[in-house]
N, C-alpha and C positions, 0 to 999 in steps of 0.2 A: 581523373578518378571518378568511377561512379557510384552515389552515395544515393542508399536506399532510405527515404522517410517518413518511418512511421506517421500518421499524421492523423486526426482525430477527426478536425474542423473547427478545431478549436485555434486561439489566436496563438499560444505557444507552440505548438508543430506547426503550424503554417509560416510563421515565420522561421522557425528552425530551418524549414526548407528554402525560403528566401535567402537568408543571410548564405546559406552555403552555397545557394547559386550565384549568388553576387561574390561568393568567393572563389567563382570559378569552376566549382565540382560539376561535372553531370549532373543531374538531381533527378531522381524519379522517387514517386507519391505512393506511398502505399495504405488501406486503411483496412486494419483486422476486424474482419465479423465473427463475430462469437453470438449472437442472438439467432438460435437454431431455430428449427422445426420440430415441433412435435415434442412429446416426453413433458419435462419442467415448462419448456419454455412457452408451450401451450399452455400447460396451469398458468405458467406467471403472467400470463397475458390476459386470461380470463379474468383472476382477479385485480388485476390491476385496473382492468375495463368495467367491474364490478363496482370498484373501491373508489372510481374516477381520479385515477391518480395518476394516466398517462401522462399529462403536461409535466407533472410536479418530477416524473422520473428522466425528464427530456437532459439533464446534465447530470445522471447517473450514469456509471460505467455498463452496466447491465440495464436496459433499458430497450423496451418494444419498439421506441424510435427509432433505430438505426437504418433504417432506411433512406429515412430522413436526413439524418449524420451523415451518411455516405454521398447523397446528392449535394449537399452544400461543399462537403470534401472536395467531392469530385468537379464543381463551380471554383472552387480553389486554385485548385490544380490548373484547371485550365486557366486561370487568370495566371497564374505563375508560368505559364509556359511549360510547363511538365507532363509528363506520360504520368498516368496513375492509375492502378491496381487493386483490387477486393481481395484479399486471401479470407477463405473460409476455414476459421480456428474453431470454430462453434463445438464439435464435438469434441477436444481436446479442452476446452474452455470449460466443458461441463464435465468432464471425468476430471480433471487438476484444479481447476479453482472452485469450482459450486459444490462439490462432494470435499473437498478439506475444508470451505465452511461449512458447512452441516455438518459436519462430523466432528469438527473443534466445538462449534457449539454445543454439541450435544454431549462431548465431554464436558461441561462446565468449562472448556476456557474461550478463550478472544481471538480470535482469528485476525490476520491481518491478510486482507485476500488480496490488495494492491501491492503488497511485497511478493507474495506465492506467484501472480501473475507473471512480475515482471520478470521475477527469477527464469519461469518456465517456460512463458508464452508468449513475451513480447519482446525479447531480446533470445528467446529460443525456439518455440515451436513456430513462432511468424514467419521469423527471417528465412526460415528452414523450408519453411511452405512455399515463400516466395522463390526461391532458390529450385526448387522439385518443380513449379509451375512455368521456370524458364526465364525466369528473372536475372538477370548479369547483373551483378553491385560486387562492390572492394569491400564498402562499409556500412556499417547501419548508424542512422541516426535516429534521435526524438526530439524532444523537445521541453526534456525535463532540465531543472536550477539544479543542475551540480560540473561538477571536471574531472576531466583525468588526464594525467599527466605519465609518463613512462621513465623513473627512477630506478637507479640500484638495482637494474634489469629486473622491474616489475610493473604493471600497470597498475596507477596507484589512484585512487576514486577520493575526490574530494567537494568539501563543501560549496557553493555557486556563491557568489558575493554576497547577493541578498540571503541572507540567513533566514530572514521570517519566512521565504518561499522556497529554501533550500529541500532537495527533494532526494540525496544522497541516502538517508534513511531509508528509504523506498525501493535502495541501490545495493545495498552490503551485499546481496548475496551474489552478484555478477561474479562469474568465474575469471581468470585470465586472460583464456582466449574470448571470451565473451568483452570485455575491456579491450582489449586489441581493437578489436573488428569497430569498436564501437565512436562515434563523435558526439558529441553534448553541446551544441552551439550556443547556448543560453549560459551559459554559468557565467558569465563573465557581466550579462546583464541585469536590472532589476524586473521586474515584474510591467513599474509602469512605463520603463524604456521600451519595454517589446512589445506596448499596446502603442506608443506615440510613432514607433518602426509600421508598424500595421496603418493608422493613422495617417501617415506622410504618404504612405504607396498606396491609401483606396480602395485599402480591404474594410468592410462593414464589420469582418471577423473581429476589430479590434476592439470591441463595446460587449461582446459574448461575454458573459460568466462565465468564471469560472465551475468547472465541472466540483459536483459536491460530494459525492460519495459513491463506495461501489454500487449502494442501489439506494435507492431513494422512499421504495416503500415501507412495510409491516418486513420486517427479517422472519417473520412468520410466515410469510409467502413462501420466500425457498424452504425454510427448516420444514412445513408441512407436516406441523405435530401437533395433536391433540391436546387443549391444554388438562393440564394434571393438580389438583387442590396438593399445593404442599405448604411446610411452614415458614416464616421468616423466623429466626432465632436469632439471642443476642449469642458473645462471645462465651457465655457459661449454658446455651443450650436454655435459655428460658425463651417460651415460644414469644414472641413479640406481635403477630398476625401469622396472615394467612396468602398466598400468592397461587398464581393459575398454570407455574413450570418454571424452573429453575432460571432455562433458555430465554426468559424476559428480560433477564439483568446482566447488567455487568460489571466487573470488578471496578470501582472505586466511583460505582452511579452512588448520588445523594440526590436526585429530585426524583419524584414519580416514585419510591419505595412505598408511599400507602401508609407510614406509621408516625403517626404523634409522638414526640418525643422531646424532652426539654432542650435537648442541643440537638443540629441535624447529625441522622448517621445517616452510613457508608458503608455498600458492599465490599465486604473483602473476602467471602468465599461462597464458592455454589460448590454444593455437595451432590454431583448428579445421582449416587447411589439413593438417598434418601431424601433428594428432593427438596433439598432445604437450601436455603438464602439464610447468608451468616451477616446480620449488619451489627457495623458497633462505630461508639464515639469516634472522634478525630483522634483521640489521643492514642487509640488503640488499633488504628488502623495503617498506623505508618509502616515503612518498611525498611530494614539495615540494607537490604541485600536478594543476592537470587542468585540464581543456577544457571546457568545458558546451554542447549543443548544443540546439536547439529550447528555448531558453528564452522562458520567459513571465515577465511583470515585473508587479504588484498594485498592492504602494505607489508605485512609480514607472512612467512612461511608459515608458522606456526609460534603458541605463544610455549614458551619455554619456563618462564620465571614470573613472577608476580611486578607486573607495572602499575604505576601511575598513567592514568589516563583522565578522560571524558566518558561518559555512558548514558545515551537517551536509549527510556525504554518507552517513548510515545513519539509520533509524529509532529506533537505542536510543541513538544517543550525544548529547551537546549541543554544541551548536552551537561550534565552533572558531575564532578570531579568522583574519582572512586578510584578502587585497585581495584584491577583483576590479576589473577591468576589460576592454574591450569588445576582439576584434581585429579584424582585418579582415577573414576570413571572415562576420564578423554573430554570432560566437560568445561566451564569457564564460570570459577565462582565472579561474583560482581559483591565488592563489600564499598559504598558510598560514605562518602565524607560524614552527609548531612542526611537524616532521615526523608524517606522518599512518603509521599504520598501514595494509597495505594495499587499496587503494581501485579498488572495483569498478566496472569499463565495464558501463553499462546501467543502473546505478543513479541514484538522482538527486541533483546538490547544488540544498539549499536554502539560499537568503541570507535572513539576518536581522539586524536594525538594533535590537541588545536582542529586545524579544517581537513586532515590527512582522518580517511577511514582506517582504522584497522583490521574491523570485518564487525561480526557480530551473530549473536545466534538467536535462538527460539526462546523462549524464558519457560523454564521445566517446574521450579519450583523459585517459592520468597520467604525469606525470615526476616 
C-alpha cells in the first residue's frame, strides 16, 4: 500500500513517515507550501523584515521560512529513503484560511485557523493537488497525537494516548471519507517516545521545537487595519479606558487590558459595531453554556436527543462534562456541569463520549 506523508520537518511527521515504513507501507514525503508570492505575502514579509522577526516566525505555520522548511524536509526524506514532493496550496491557503481569519477577527470573534486548515487543506485541498500532480497513494498520513478506528460501520476519531498532546480537537471536522483514506501513526505514542524514536535512528529533527502557532508575529500584520480609538466598558457600559480596535483582544485575555482595577478583569465581549471591549470581574465572566453551529458529527450520524457527554471548547483544556442537545435551528446547545471560564465566539466545541469524538461545531453564541 502506498501511504502519502504529509510532513512538515518537523520530528512528528518525520517519524510518522518512518514508523510506517518500518511497517512496510511504500511511503512517499510530501510537504505543502502555502507561503505565496505577491499580494499579503509580500506585505507579510516586508513587515516581518521591518519588525525583525523572521527568526522568531521560523516555527510558525505561516512563516517566510519555508523554504528553508522545505530543504530540511526534503534532507529528511532523503535520509528516509523516500521520494518526496512540494504541492503549491498557497493560493487556496490564502482564499480559506488567511481571509476566514481576517474576517472572524474582524467580526469580534476567535478564529481557529489550524482546525479551518486541516478540515480544508491538509487532509483536502493537499491530498487533492497531490493526486492532479500525478502522485499514486491508497492513503494519506500526518503526524498528528490522535486515532481512528472503523466501528458500527463508521470511521470513528479518537483521542492519542498522551492526552496533554492529543490533537483530535484539531480533528472534529474530518468527514468520513476523509477518516477512511486517513492513518494517524502517532496516537498510540507519547510526545517524548517519538523524539527518543528519532534519537535512536540519527535524525538531528529529534531536539526541533515544537512548532508554536499559526503565525508568530503582530496578527496585525495579516488583519492590516488601521487602529481605531474605541472604549473598554464594564458590564453596565461605564467606560472603564480607552483601546486602539476591538481586533486587539480576545475573549477571556486578563493581561495586557491596560486598566487598574481592584481584582483582574477579563474580556468577555467585543462589540465590532461600536468598537467597544466589554471587560468585567471573574465572577461575571463565566459561562453555563453555548450554541454550536455548523456542526459535523463522526461517531454518530446525527445528534437526535439530549446526551451526556464531555465538551472542550479550547485546545489546551480537557474535555468538561455537559449535555448537549439538538435545537431547532439544526444547531447543538452545549449546557456544562460546572461554570466555564470565559468562552470564545469562533472557536470550536468538541464533544467527546470518554476518548471517542463525537463531532463538534463553531461556537455561535454563550450564556
Amino acid at each position: 500500500m502506498r501511504v502519502l506523508v504529509g510532513m512538515s520537518g518537523g520530528v512528528d511527521s518525520s517519524m510518522a513517515a518512518l514508523l510506517l515504513k518500518e511497517q512496510g507501507y511504500e511511503v512517499i514525503g510530501a510537504t505543502m507550501s502555502h507561503w505565496g508570492k505577491g499580494g499579503i505575502f509580500d506585505e507579510l514579509e516586508k513587515k516581518i523584515s521591518a519588525n525583525r522577526q523572521k527568526n522568531s516566525t521560523h516555527c510558525a505555520c505561516l512563516s517566510p521560512n519555508e523554504e528553508e522548511d522545505i530543504e530540511e524536509t526534503k534532507k529528511i526524506a532523503e535520509k528516509l529513503g523516500i521520494e518526496f514532493h512540494v504541492i503549491d496550496c498557497s493560493k487556496d491557503y490564502e482564499e480559506i484560511v488567511i481571509n476566514y481569519f481576517k474576517s472572524e477577527y474582524m467580526e469580534g470573534r476567535t478564529p481557529n485557523p489550524c482546525i479551518c486548515c486541516n478540515r480544508y487543506i491538509k487532509f483536502g485541498v493537499f491530498p487533492e493537488l497531490a493526486r492532479k500532480a500525478g502522485i499514486q497513494f491508497d492513503k494519506f498520513a500526518t503526524g498528528h497525537y490522535a486515532k481512528i478506528s472503523f466501528e458500527n460501520n463508521r470511521y470513528i476519531l479518537k483521542r492519542g494516548i498522551n492526552h496533554k498532546k492529543d490533537q483530535s480537537y484539531f480533528l472534529y471536522g474530518l468527514s468520513q471519507e476523509q477518516l477512511a483514506s486517513t492513518l494517524l501513526p502517532l496516537g498510540d505514542y507519547t510526545k517524548d517516545e517519538i523524539r527518543e524514536i528519532a534519537r535512536k535512528n540519527g535524525f538531528e529533527v529529534a531536539e526541533k521545537p515544537d512548532s508554536q502557532d499559526f503565525y508568530n508575529g503582530d496578527y496585525n500584520d495579516i488583519l492590516n487595519t488601521k487602529p481605531k480609538k474605541g472604549n473598554i466598558v464594564d458590564i453596565k457600559g461605564n467606560v472603564l479606558g480607552t483601546h486602539q480596535g476591538f481586533w486587539n483582544f480576545t475573549i477571556g485575555q486578563r493581561k495586557g487590558i491596560g486598566i487598574a482595577a481592584a481584582a483582574p478583569l477579563y474580556v468577555i465581549e467585543l462589540k465590532k459595531d461600536t468598537n467597544e471591549v466589554v471587560a468585567a470581574y471573574k465572577e461575571d465572566s463565566l459561562n453555563k453554556g453555548l450554541i454550536a453551529s455548523n456542526v459535523s458529527f463522526s461517531a454518530i450520524d446525527k445528534l437526535e436527543a439530549p446526551i451526556n457527554c464531555q465538551v472542550k471548547i479550547r485546545s489546551s483544556q480537557e474535555p468538561k462534562p455537559a449535555v448537549i442537545k439538538p435545537n431547532d435551528e439544526g444547531n447543538v446547545e452545549v449546557i456544562f456541569s460546572e461554570l466555564q471560564s470565559p468562552i470564545a465566539t469562533g472557536q470550536s466545541a468538541v464533544f467527546y463520549d470518554n476518548d471517542v469524538v463525537l463531532g463538534g461545531g463553531i461556537i455561535e453564541k454563550v450564556f
